[in-house]
C-alpha angles and dihedrals in degrees: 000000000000106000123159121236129252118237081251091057120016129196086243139005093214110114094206091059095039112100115262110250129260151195119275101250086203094069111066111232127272091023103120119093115263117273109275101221089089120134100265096047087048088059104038088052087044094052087041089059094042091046084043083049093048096048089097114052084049089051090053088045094048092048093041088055090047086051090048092054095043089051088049092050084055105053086049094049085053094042092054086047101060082037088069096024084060095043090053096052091046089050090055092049087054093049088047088060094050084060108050090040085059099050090045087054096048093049 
């Protein structure tokens, strides 16, 4: 029995008595895309790892710059709250005055 071996199990592993390898017959020639280490292809992967290597320093600027502004909302959150707390002290005191111009009048 002379049967030829499959790619899974071949007759030999012996690289030197294997059959050399050839073209598929069924596929015309010339018919497989072109090889995709061109030029082009070389510096647009090359541009896609250093933009992939550069995802994280945009995503820590971009969150550093939405810290910045949500430490600034705040500042300016405190800043409006002493603002009120301090109007409405000064508008007691007023009203204190009032008072005790008042008194001062009737007596």
């Amino acid at each position: 029995m002379n049967t030829a071996g499959t790619i899974d199990r071949p007759l030999t592993h012996d690289p030197k008595k294997q059959a050399p390898m050839k073209p598929s017959t069924s596929e015309p020639a010339g018919s497989a895309t072109e090889d995709v280490t061109t030029t082009g292809a070389n510096d647009s992967r090359q541009n896609r790892t250093r933009e992939m290597q550069l995802i994280p320093e945009a995503l820590a600027r971009a969150h550093m710059h939405e810290r910045l502004h949500e430490a600034e909302r705040e500042r300016l959150a405190v800043r409006l709250a002493t603002a009120r707390r301090m109007q409405r002290r000064a508008e007691r005191a007023s009203l204190r005055a009032r008072r005790a111009l008042a008194m001062a009048v009737m007596q």
